[in-house]
N, C-alpha and C positions, 0 to 999 in steps of 0.2 A: 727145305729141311733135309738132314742126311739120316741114314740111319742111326750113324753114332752119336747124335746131339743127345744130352742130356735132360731126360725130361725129369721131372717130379710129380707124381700124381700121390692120393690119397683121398680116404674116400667115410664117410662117416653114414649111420642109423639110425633113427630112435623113434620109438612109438609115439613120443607127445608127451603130453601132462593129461590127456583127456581120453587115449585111447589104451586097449590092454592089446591090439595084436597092429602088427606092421604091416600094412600095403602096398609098402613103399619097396621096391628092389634096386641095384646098381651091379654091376658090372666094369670090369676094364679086363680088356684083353690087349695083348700084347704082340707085336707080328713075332716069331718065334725065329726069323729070321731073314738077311736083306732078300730075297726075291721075293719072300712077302712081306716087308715093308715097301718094297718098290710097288708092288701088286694094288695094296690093301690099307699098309700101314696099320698104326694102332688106334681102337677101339673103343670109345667113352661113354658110358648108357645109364640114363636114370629114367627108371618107368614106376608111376602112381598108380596103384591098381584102384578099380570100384565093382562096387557089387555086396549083397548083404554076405554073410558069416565068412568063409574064407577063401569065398570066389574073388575078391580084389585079389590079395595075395598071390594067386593061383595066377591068375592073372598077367600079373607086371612081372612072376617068375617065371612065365613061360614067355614073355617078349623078351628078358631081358637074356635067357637061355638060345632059346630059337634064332633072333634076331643076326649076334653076331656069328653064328655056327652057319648059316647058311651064307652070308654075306663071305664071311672068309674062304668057304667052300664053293662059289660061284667062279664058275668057270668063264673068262669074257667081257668083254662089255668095260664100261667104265666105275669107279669106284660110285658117282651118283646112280649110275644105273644098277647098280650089286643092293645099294642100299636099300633103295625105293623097294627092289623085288624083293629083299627080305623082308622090308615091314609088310608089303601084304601077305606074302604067304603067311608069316605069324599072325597078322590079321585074321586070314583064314581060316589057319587053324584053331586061333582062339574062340571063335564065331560057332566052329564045326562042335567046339567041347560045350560050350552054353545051348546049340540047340539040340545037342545028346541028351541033358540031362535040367530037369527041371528048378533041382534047384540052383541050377546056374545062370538062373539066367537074371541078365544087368550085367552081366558078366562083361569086365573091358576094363583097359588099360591106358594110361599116355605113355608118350615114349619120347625121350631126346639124346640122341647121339652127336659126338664131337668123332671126327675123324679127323685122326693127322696122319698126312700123307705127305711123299718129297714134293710134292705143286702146292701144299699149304693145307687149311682147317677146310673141313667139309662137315655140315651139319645138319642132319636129317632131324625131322620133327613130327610130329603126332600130341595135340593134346596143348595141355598149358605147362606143365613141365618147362623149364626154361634152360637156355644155353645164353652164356655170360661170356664179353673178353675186359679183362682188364688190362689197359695198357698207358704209360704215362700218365697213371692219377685220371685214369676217365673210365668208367664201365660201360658198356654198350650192349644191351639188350640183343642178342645174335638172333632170337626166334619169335615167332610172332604167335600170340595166346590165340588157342582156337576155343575163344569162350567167349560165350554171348556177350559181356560189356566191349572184350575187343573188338568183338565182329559190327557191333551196332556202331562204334566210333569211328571203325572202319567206313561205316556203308554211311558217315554223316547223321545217324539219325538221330545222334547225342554227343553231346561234349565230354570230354572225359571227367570231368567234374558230374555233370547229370549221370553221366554211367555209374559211378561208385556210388551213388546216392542214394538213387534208385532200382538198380539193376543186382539181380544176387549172384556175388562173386565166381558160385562154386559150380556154374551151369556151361558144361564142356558139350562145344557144338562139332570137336571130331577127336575118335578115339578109337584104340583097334578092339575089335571084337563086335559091339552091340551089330556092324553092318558085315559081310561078308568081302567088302573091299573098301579101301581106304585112299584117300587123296595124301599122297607124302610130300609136306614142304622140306623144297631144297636149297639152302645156302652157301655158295661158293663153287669151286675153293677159294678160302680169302689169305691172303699175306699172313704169313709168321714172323713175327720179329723175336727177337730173345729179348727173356724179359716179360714177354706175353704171360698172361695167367689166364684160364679159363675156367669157369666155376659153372657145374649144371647142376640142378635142385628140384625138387620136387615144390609146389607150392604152399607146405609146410614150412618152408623156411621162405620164399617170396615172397609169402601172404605178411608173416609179423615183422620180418626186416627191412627194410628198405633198402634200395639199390644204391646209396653212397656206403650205405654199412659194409653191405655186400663185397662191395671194391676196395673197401680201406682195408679190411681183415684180411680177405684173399689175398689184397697186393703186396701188404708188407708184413706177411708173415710165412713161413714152412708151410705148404698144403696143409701136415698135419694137425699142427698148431690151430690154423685157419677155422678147419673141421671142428671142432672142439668149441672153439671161442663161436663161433656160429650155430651150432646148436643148441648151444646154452642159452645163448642168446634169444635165438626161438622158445627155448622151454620158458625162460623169465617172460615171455610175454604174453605168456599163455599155452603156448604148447598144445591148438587147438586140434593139431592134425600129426599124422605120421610127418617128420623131417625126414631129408636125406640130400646129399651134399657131396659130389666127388668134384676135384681141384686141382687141376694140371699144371705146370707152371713148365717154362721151356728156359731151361739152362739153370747153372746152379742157382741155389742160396744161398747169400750171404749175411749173417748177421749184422746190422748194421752198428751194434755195441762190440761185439768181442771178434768181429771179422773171422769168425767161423764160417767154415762153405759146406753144405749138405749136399753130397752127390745123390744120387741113386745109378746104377751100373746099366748101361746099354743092353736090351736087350737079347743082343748074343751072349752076354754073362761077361765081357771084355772089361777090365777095369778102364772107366774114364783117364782122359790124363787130367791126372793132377800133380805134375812136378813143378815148381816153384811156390813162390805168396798166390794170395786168393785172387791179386789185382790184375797176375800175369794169366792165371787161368781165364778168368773172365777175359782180358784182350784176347787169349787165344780164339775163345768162341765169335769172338765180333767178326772174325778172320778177316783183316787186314787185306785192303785190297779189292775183294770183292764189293762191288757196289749195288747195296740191299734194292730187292725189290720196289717199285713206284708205290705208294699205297695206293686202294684204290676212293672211292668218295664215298662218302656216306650212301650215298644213293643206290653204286655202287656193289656195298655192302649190306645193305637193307638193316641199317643201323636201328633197330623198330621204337629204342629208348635209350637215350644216351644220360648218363650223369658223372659230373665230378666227384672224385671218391679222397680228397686230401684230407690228410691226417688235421684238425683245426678243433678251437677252444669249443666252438657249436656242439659238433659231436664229444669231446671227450666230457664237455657239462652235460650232456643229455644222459651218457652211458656212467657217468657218475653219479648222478641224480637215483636212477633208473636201478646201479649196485646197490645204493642207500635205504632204497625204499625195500629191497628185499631184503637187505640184513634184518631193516628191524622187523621183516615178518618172521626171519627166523629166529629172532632170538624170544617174539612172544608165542613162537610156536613151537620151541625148542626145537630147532631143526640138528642134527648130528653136524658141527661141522669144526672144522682145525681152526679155533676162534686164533691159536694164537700165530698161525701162519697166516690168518685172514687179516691180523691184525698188521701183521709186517708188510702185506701185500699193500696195504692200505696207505703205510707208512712210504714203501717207495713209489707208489702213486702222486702223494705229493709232493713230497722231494722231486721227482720228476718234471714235476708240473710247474713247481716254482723256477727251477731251474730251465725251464722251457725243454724239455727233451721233451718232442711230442712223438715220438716214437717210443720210446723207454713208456711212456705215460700210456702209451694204449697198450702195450704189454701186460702193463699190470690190469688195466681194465679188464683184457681179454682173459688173465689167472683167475682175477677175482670172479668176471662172469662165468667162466667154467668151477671154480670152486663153487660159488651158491647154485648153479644145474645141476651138478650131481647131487648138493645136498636138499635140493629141491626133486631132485626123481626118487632119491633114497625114501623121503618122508613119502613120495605119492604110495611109493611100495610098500611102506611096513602101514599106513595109516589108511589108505584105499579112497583116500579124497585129494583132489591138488590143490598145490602146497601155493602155489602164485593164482595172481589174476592180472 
């Protein structure tokens, strides 16, 4: 990667359907300029806090605070080695404020970072928080869950089938804080191709989504967008827990209906080039000549869960089905909602669909599921009980 490539990040919050405060934090910092992008690079963090009243909170905003102020601030050493010492010392310090005071204690955090650097993604871990790539229509799980079902499937002594069965989901065997030091997993650096998307989450959104969702939203859409259509998406399914969801994408967007290209500007504040069609910019970026990195093997890459994420009739009937069912909750619940732009949404859903445009047809899916979220958090808010199941 160089300094000047184009990235697109954006980054999304929400309490749930079931909860009234947030636990969940995110962060992205930005190298401020090339000799620390060359140093450091830019910065990707999503940390799940736990603990009773508003020690989570406390929590995941003191890793997600701490974490990358020290790591940018370390003098030396390699960018996994910068990493690692900052999650522990935030480990420490987190550990040091729970055992000051009593009612902090449970007190602890997960944490997952995305580092992009000029030698590629570097990905530090803590916790079950996840780190995602999506690339060519595949998602690949980048970090491996430190929670008792992964660990027991790990160590053989269940299938993954018998783990989810039997085993309760929400039982995290490492996290900063409860210990006074931490084991930091580390991945890479691994290859950046353009094109890449990377998606980190908290398990608010991992737990009611599934990983083809995951990839088909992120990949073919604006981060922005992405964030949105993903959250809702979690809320319609229940919205059991805090959500949170930042989503990188390396080189422009391009709309695949109106060939519109969404930059965002290089960190030094330098406008990107964008002189000619959107076709000529994108070959600029592939830069001609240069011959792309070897990828490396799954192995490799400690691919920990890989799945196809293509746009197809399975998913857009499931997430059709899935709009349908919550219309009609809203309409016997009288939910607030733009029936008559929900109607037209509706309308170029299936014109889409007849038409085979299976891109155009998850757009609409993705308006509609963001249209009935918001009209589904509005009703939690004015009514005090949630609105889906």
């Amino acid at each position: 990667m160089k300094w000047d490539d184009i990235i697109i990040d954006a980054a999304a919050s929400d309490t749930g359907m079931r909860r009234w405060n947030n636990q969940d934090s995110q962060t992205v910092v930005r190298a401020s300029k090339p000799e620390v992008w060359q140093a450091r690079g830019h910065v990707f963090m999503v940390a799940d806090g736990m603990g009773a009243h508003a020690v989570g909170e406390l929590a995941s905003k003191m890793a997600c605070d701490l974490i990358p102020h020290t790591y940018m601030k370390t003098k030396g050493g390699t960018p996994a080695e910068a990493i690692s010492k900052a999650f522990r010392e935030a480990c420490s310090v987190i550990h040091s404020r729970a055992a000051a005071n009593r009612d902090f204690q449970g007190m602890g955090t997960t944490c997952s970072s995305l580092i992009l650097l000029p030698e590629g993604a570097l990905v530090a871990h803590v916790g079950d928080s996840r780190v995602y790539r999506i690339r060519d229509r595949q998602i690949d799980q980048l970090s491996f869950d430190h929670s008792l079902v992964w660990e027991l499937v790990r160590r053989n002594h269940l299938t993954p089938e018998q783990a989810n069965l039997s085993v309760p989901k929400n039982v995290i065997t490492r996290s900063l804080g409860p210990e006074p030091t931490i084991e930091v997993d580390i991945e890479g650096p691994l290859d950046v191709h353009l094109g890449d998307v990377y998606l980190l989450c908290s398990d608010g959104l991992s737990g009611p989504v599934e990983d083809p969702e995951l990839g088909v939203f992120a990949g073919n859409f604006h981060p922005r967008d992405a964030c949105r259509y993903l959250i809702s998406l979690a809320n319609l399914r229940g919205g059991l827990d805090n959500i949170t969801v930042v989503i990188v994408r390396v080189g422009d967007w391009v709309d695949p209906e109106s060939a519109e290209v969404a930059q965002q500007e290089p960190a030094d504040g330098r406008k990107a080039d964008g002189g000619g069609s959107w076709k000529d910019r994108i070959l600029r970026l592939v830069r001609p000549g240069k011959k792309a990195p070897a990828a490396l093997t799954p192995e490799e890459e400690h691919r920990y869960r890989s799945s196809d994420c293509p746009i197809g009739e399975a998913l857009l009937d499931r997430l059709s089905e899935l709009t349908d069912r919550v219309r009609e909750a809203a309409i016997e619940q009288a939910w607030s909602v733009d029936w008559a732009e929900l109607t037209e949404r509706r309308r170029k859903l299936a014109d889409a669909r007849s038409g085979r445009r299976d891109w155009a047809a998850l757009r609409e899916v993705g308006e509609i599921i963001a249209m009935l979220g918001q009209a589904a958090r509005f009703h939690r808010k004015n009514t005090g009980t949630a609105a889906v199941k």
